[in-house]
Steps between C-alpha positions, in 0.01 A plus 500: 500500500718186555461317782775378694527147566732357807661199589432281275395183650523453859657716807646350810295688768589416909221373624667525908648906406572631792235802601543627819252722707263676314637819287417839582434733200578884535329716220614885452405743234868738387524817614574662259898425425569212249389202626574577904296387736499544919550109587549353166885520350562605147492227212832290513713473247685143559251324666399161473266526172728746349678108329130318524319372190120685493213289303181574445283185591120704445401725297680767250739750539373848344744573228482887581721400813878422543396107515586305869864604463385812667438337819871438564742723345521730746368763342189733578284709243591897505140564472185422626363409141765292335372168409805435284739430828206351710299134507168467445257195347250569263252342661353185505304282768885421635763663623789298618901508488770289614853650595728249544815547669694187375565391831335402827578867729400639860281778380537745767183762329376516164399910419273612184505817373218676233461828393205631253306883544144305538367148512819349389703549798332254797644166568273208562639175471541165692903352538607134552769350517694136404797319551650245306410114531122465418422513130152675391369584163544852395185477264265472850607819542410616174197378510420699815473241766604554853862518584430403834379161340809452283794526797553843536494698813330769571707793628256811513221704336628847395232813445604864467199624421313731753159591567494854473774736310676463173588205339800637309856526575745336617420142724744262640434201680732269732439152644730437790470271817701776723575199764616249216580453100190425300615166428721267226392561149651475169131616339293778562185473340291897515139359391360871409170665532390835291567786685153693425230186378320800364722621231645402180788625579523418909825283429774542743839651339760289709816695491742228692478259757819394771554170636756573753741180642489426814861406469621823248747722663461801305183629325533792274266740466360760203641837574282796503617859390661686747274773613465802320369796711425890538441626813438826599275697796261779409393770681798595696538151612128432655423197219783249370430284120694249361434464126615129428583421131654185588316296248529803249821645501464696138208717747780625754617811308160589424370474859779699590466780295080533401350249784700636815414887470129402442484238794682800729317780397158357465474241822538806745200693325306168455489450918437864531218543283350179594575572922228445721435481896731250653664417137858351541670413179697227370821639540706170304398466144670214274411479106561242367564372167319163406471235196225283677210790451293415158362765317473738852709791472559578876313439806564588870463298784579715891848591424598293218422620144556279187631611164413257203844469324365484154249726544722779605785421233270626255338791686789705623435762251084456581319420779794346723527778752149549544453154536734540797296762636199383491636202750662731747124650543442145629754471729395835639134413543543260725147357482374221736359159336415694152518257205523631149262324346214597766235719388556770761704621583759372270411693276604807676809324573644499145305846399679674792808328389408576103408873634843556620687384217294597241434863611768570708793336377472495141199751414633598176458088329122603551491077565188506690314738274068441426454449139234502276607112461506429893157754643246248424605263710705708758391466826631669834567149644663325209869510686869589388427801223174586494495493871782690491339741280160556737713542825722803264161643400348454812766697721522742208138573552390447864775451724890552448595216793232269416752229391705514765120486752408233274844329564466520889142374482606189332837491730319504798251255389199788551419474136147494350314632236353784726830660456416678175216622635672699818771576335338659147119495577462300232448053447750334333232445169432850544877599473544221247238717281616816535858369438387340191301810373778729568715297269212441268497909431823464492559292221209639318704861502803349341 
């Protein structure tokens, strides 16, 4: 890869630049819509660095990306795996570039934007500034040494990451002094850190970055698309749902016509089935189409569920609808402090929801069949199909509402493993066995 070399020679760095109090940094995470964010304002269009000159002072830009012209063309990536209109180094022991914005301005706040499904989407990186009237040797920089030591000021440490939760998406960053203007700067130097140390490929993908003027009168901002919406109420009124295809308008016909009458028919019967003592639905339901999900098809969260774009464009004619399904049983459970991942009793969370789908909704696809393939290492426990699978079995054979008692058990937070035993007489390894030798005979007939 080539490595970009920057003002050759010498700079003329301010030594005095003016930094007032000390910034404040807001970090959000987007919701969902393309690049919007509760406090932080859309990418601008004519801001400050939209005319600046960007230079890479240390380290390499990756040559998969769209090169540091990315950060300031007002533009953002229409996906949340598109290195081609994104800015990312290869890596290297530093990380540094220089926008300079050819004259000494009143930098009001400075504003990053990322946006990567995984590691690639946290922002970690220290900014300084400069003015104009102290000259310092670029190649310190290069070499690594401290900016601090070489007449630049240091304006704030930015970090999106979080503890806990998922690293991908979309992350924004702004660096304001909400009293006072950062300060006098014609340079902005980001000295970069890897977003994930861990990783080869824990690189951030910088989408843009704003310098807004203290003194500009009119900053322009990226449009997003107008909304794009289906809303409708379900039985007789009781629940309301808002499909939004906002960021997928090509889906709005389809969720019209196939996703609607599923959602309308299927909700209802979902809360009934599932109803329990004290149970009181969510009665607002938004799905959402997204572009910022990975490989995840769908996934519910209270009353939002999330449709992966991509993911559904090729399913429509597949699994799309059952996919939908599947999510609603979420929303319906309503379980307290259940993660998916946990042992128990998420498993029973996605086999109830797997259940539902799989031999309810769409019986005839036979998707959560036992085969000869899958019996040796089926177990009652194993989640989503084969779950799904033991609970259809297991009402089939003991007790026709022992889903919906399981449900409530786990709903009310009474859940434990004596529940097989009161409610079929038997353990869960002894149902796991008997499961597994019914389907044993079974395959052995056929």
């Amino acid at each position: 890869m080539k490595k970009i070399i920057c003002f050759a020679g010498l700079l003329m760095l301010c030594q005095q630049a003016v930094c007032l109090a000390e910034a404040k940094v807001t970090t959000e995470r987007g919701r969902g819509s393309l690049f919007q964010f509760r406090q932080i304002p859309l990418p601008a269009i004519n801001d400050a660095a939209s005319t600046a000159k960007i230079s890479i002072v240390a380290g390499e830009d990756d040559g998969n990306g769209a090169g540091v012209k990315a950060l300031v063309d007002g533009e953002i990536p229409s996906g949340d795996d598109d290195p081609g209109a994104n800015f990312f180094f290869a890596g290297g022991e530093a990380r540094r570039f220089v926008i300079d914005l050819g004259k000494a301005t009143n930098v009001k706040n400075v504003a990053s934007y990322s946006w990567h499904p995984d590691e690639r989407a946290p922002q970690v990186y220290t900014l300084y500034g400069a003015g104009e009237g102290h000259t310092t040797a670029m190649s310190s920089l290069e070499a690594g040494q401290s900016p601090a030591d070489n007449g630049w000021t240091k304006v704030a440490d930015v970090d999106t990451r979080r503890n806990r939760g998922p690293r991908g998406g979309q992350h924004a960053a702004l660096i304001e002094d909400p009293k006072a203007n950062l300060g006098t700067y014609r340079y902005l130097l980001f000295d970069v850190s890897k977003a994930d140390a861990n990783s080869p490929f824990g690189e951030t993908f910088f989408s843009e970055i704003d310098v807004i003027d203290a003194d500009a009168k009119d900053v322009e901002r990226i449009k997003t698309p107008d909304p794009v919406l289906v809303t409708f109420d379900a039985d007789g009124g009781k629940y309301e749902f808002t499909i939004d295809a906002t960021m997928a308008p090509d889906l709005k016909d389809w969720s019209e016509e196939k996703l609607k009458p599923v959602v309308i028919e299927w909700y209802p019967k979902i809360v009934k089935m599932l109803d329990s003592d004290g149970f009181d639905p969510i009665k607002k339901v938004t799905l959402r189409f997204q572009n910022d999900m990975g490989g995840t098809p769908a996934w519910a969260a209270g009353p939002n569920i999330a449709l992966n774009i991509e993911w559904y464009r090729g399913q429509l004619k597949g699994e799309a609808l059952g996919a939908a399904v599947h999510e609603l049983v979420h929303v319906a459970q309503m379980y307290p402090n259940v993660r998916r991942d946990d042992a128990k009793p998420g498993w029973v969370q996605e086999g109830v929801a797997d259940y539902v789908r799989w031999f309810l909704y769409e019986p005839q696809t036979r998707g959560a069949e036992i085969t000869a393939r899958s019996l040796p290492n089926a177990r009652y426990d194993a989640s989503y199909r084969v779950t799904g699978n033991f609970l259809d079995w297991a009402s089939r054979t003991y007790d026709k509402d022992l889903v919906k008692k399981l449900n409530a058990s786990v709903r009310q937070g009474k859940y434990s493993s004596d529940f097989w035993k009161e409610t079929t007489g038997l353990t869960e390894q002894e149902l796991n066995d008997a499961w597994i030798a019914y389907h044993t005979k079974r395959l052995q007939k056929n």
